[in-house]
C-alpha positions in Angstrom: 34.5 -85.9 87.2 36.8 -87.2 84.7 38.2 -84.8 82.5 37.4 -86.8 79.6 33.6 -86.7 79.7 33.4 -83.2 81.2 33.8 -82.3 77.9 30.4 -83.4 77.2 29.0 -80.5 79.7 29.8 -77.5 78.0 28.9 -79.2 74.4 25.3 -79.5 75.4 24.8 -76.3 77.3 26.1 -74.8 73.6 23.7 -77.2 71.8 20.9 -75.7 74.2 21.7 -72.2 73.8 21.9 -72.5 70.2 18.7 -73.7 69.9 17.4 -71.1 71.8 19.3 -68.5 69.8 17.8 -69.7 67.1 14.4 -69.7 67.8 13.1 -68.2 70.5 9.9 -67.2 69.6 8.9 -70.7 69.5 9.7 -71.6 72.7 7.2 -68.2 74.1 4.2 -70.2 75.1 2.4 -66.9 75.2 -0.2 -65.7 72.8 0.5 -63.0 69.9 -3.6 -61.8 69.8 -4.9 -58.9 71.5 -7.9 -56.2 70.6 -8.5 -55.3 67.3 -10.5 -51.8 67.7 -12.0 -50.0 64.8 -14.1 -46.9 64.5 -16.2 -45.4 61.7 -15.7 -41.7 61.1 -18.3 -39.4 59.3 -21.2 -41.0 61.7 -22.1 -37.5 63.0 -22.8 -37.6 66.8 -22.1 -40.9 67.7 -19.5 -43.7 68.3 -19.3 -46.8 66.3 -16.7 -49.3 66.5 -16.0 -53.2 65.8 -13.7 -55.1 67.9 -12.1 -58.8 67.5 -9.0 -60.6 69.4 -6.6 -60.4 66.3 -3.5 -63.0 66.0 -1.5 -61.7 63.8 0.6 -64.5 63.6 -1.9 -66.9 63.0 -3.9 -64.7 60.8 -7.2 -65.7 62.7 -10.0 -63.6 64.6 -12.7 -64.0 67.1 -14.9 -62.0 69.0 -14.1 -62.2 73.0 -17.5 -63.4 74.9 -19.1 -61.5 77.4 -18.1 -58.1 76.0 -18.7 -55.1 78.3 -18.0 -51.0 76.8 -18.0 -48.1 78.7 -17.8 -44.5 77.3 -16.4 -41.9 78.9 -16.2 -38.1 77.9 -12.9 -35.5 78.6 -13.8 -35.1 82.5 -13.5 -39.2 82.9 -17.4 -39.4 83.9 -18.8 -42.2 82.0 -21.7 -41.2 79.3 -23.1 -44.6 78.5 -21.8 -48.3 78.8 -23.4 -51.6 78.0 -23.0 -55.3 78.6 -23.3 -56.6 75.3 -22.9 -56.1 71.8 -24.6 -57.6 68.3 -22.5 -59.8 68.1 -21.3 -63.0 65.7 -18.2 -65.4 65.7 -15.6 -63.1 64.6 -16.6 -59.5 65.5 -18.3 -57.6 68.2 -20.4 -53.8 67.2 -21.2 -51.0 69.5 -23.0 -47.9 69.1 -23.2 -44.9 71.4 -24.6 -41.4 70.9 -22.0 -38.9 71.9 -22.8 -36.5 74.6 -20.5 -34.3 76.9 -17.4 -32.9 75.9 -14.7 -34.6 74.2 -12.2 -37.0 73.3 -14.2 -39.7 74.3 -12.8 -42.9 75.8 -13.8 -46.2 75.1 -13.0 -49.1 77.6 -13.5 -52.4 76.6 -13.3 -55.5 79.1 -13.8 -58.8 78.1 -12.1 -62.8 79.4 -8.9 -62.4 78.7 -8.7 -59.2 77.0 -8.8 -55.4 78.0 -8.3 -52.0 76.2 -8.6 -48.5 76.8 -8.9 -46.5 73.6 -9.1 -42.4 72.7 -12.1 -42.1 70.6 -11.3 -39.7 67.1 -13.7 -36.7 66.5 -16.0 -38.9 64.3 -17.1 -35.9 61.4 -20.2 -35.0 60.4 -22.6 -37.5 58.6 -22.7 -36.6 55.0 -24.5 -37.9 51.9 -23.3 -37.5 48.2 -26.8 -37.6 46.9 -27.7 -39.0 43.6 -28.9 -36.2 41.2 -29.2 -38.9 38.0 -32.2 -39.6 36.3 -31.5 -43.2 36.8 -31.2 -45.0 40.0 -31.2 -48.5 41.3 -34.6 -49.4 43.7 -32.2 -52.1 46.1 -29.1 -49.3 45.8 -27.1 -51.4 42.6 -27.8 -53.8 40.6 -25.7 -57.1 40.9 -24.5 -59.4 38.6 -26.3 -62.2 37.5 -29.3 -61.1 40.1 -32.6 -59.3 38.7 -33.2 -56.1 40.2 -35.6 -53.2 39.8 -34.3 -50.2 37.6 -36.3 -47.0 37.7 -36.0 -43.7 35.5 -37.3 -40.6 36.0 -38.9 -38.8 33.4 -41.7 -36.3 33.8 -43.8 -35.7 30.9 -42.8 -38.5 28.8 -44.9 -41.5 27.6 -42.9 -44.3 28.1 -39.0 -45.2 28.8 -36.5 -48.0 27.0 -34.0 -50.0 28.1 -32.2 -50.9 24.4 -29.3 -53.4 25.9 -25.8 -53.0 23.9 -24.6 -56.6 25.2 -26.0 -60.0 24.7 -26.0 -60.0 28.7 -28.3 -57.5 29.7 -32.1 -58.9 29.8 -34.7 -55.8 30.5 -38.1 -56.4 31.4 -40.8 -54.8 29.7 -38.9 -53.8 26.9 -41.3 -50.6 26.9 -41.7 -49.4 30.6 -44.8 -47.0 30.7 -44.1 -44.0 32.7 -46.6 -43.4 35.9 -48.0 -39.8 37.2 -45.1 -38.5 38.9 -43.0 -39.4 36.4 -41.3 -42.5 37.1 -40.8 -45.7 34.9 -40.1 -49.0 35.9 -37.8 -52.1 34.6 -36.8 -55.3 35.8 -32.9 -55.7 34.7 -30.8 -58.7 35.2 -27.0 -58.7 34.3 -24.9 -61.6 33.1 -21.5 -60.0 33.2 -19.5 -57.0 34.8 -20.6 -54.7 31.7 -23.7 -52.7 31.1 -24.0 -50.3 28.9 -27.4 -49.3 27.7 -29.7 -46.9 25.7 -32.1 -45.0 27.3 -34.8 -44.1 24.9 -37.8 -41.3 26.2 -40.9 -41.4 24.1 -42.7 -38.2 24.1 -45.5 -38.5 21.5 -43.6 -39.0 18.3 -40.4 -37.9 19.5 -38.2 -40.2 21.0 -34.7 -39.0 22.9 -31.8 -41.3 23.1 -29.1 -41.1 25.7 -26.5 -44.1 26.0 -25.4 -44.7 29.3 -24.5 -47.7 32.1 -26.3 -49.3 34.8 -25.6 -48.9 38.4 -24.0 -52.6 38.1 -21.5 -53.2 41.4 -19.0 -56.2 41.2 -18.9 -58.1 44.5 -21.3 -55.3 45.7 -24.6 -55.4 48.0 -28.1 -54.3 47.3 -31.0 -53.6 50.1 -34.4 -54.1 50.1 -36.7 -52.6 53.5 -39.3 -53.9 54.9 -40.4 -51.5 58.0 -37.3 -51.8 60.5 -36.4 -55.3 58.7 -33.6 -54.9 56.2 -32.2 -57.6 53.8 -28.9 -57.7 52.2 -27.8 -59.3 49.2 -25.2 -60.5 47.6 -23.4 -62.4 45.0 -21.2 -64.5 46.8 -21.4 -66.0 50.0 -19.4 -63.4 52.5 -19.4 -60.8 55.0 -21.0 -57.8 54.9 -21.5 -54.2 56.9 -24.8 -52.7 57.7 -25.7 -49.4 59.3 -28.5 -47.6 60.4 -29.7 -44.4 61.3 -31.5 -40.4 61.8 -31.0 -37.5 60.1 -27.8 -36.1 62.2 -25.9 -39.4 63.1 -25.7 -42.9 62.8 -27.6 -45.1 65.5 -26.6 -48.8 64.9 -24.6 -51.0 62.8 -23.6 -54.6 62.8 -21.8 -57.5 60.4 -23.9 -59.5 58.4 -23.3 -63.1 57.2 -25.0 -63.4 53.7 -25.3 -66.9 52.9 -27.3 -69.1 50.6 -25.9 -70.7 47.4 -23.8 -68.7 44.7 -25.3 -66.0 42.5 -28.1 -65.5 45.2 -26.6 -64.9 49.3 -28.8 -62.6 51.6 -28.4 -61.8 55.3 -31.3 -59.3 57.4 -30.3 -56.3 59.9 -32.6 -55.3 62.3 -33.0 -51.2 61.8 -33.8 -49.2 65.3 -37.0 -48.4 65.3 -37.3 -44.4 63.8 -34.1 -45.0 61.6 -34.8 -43.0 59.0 -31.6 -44.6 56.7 -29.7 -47.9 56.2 -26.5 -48.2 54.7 -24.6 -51.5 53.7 -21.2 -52.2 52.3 -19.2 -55.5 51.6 -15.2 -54.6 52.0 -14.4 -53.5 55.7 -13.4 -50.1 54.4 -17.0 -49.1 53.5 -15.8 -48.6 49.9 -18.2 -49.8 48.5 -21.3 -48.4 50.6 -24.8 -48.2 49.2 -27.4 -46.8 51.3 -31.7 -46.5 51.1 -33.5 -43.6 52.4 -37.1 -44.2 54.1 -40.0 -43.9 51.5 -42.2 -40.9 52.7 -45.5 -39.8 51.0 -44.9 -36.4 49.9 -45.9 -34.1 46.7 -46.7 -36.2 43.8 -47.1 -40.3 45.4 -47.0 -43.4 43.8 -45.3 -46.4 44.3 -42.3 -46.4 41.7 -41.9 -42.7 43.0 -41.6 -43.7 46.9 -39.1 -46.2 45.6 -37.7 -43.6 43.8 -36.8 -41.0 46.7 -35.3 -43.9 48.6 -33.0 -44.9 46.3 -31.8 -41.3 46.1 -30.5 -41.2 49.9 -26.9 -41.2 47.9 -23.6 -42.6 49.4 -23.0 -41.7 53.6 -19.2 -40.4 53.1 -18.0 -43.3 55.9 -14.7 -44.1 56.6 -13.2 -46.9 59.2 -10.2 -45.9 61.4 -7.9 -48.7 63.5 -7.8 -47.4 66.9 -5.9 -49.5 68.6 -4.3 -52.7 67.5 -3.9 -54.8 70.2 -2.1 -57.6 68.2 0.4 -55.6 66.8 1.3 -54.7 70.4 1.8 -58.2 71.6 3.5 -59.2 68.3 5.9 -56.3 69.1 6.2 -57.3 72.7 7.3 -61.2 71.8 9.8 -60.2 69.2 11.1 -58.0 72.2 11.3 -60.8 74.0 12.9 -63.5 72.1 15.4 -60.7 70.7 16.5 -60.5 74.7 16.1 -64.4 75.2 18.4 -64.6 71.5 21.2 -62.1 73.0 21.2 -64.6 76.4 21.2 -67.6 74.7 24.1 -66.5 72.3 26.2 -65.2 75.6 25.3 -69.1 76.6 26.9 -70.5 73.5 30.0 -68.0 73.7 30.7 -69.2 77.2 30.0 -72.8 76.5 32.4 -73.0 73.5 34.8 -71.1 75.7 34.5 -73.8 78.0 35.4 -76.5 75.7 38.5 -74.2 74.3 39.7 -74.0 77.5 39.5 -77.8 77.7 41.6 -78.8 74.7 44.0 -75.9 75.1 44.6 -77.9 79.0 44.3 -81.3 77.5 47.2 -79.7 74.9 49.1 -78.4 78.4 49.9 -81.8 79.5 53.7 -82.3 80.0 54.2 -86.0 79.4 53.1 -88.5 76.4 52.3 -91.0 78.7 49.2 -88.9 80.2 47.9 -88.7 76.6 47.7 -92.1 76.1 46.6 -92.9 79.5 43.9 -90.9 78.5 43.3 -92.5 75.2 43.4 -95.7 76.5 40.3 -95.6 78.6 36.9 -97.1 77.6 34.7 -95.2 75.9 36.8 -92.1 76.3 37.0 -91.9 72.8 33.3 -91.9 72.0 32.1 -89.3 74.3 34.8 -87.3 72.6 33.1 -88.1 69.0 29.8 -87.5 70.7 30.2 -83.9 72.3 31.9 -83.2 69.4 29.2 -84.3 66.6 26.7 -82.6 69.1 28.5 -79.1 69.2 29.3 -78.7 65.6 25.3 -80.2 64.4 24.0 -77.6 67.5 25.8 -74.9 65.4 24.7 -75.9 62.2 20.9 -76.1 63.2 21.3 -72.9 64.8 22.6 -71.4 61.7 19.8 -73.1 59.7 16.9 -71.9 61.8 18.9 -68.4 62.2 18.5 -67.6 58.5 15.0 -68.9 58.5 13.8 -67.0 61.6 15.0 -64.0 61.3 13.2 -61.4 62.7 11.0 -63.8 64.5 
């Protein structure tokens, strides 16, 4: 080869490796997504978790068809498994009732995507019960939707609502207090506050107490129908519903509420025997609200059965990551286009070594008359120009997409 346009060799083998050095992550053709596993804690004697394939580098999530879970206790024999889950485009729920002795494992199989995770302890199911004398009959009251408010107050005549704000609207204005004790109001709330006066009439006394309604921004209320539960909502969104008995939770699942703005609602099928549902909007389950079954017992009536199942209180739930499948494969590609970057810049070093060692013998030639003999052929001159322009551009793209990428 002539001497002259071997040059051009090592100037795109440094171009290439460059490249490369600069951005090797975009030349990985394979994907950054991998199981998302989450699992609720404080369920009592069960095992509830959510899974999704989770990019993290395209910020995106989908549940994997054709789920299959399998639990397994401490020994490795397997305590339950199922081929499907309650599914919807983005997530897939499971719930198993704990049995045998622990950790538990959970392996979940799927196209494309397998995990075996150690199960937490999940805690005991506990409720922060509501001891007020005012409680919401769907859980909270949202804004800008009417709900039922009820207030208990045995031996009194009738119960007030006297709104403070131009955008609180009670219905009656003078609720009449039933038998057991319990009055009811229709209450619809135009803004985020609520403050109100409670006023008790007993005969010719009256007693005043200010307080605020159980108003939840960007909340969700229930209402239950046998084993049919709706959700509602404010805004069109997700949202989390669970079920269950006395000990431990039995079933939960996502819930799209949709509808138009101001008035969203999505329905969860309760197991039949639950005696609870809970629902909550966030992921975290911050913002849980929960209904108790109505049972007939002592003094009956309807605003009273209402009354005990709006006092079920707050489950105290909690959502763990168990395994994060897409942080894993994120890790595992910046591993491997920090290895492909430290190959690709010991390509550049030995290209540009190449083309040093070039001029330096191109500079070793004895006689004048070889350098122009070598000038003096055709096109000599612009592959020259061309390797050259090519080198120094390679390095300054490199540089470019070097600051821009770093840490993939």
């Amino acid at each position: 080869m002539d001497a002259s346009r071997a040059v051009v060799v090592p100037a795109v083998f440094a171009a290439v490796f460059a490249v490369a050095a600069a951005s090797p992550a975009s030349l990985d053709p394979r994907p950054t997504e991998g199981l998302l596993v989450e699992q609720v804690m404080g369920v009592g004697d069960a095992a509830l978790a959510r899974v999704t394939l989770d990019d993290p580098a395209r910020e995106s999530q989908r549940a994997p068809p054709a789920l299959a879970f399998t639990l397994s206790d401490a020994s490795g024999a397997v305590v339950a498994r199922t081929q499907s889950a309650r599914s919807d485009a983005r997530w897939a729920t499971v719930a198993f009732p704990l049995s045998g002795r622990g950790p538990h494992t959970l392996r979940v199989e799927g196209q494309g995507a397998r995990a075996v995770v150690p199960l937490r302890p999940p805690g005991a199911l506990a409720f922060a019960r509501d001891e007020g004398a005012m409680r919401a009959a769907e859980g909270a009251l949202l804004p800008g939707r009417e709900g039922e408010v009820l207030v208990r107050a045995d031996g009194a005549d009738a119960v007030s609502l006297e709104s403070v704000m131009e955008t609180v609207t009670v219905t009656p204005e003078r609720a009449p207090v039933d038998r057991c004790g319990v009055a009811s109001a229709r209450v619809q709330v135009d803004g985020l506050g609520a403050p109100v006066t409670v006023v008790v009439a007993r005969g010719a006394l009256a007693q005043r107490t200010e307080t605020r309604l159980p108003v939840v921004a960007g909340g969700v209320a229930l209402s239950r129908a046998g084993e049919m539960v709706t959700l509602y909502g404010s805004d069109v969104g997700d949202a989390w519903a669970l079920a269950g008995e006395a000990g431990r939770a039995t079933r939960w699942s996502h819930v799209a509420l949709r509808g138009e703005a101001g008035d969203t609602r999505g329905t969860f099928a309760a197991p039949a025997g639950a005696r609870w549902v809970a629902a909550a909007r966030g992921r975290g389950l911050d913002d849980l609200v929960a209904l108790d079954v109505e049972v007939r017992e002592g003094c009956d009536s309807p605003a009273m059965r209402r009354w005990r199942a709006a006092g079920a209180g707050r489950p105290a739930l909690s959502v763990a990551r168990v395994y994060d499948g897409g942080a894993v494969a994120v890790a595992s590609r910046r591993a491997r286009a920090v290895k492909v970057r430290r190959w690709a810049l010991a390509g550049v070093a030995l290209a540009v070594l190449a083309l040093v060692a070039m001029v330096a013998a191109a500079g070793a030639r004895r006689s004048a008359e070889d350098l122009r003999a070598v000038e003096s052929r055709p096109g000599v001159r612009a592959w020259i120009v061309a390797a050259s322009a090519a080198l120094l551009s390679a390095v300054g793209v490199a540089l470019a997409l070097a600051a821009l990428a770093d840490g993939v």
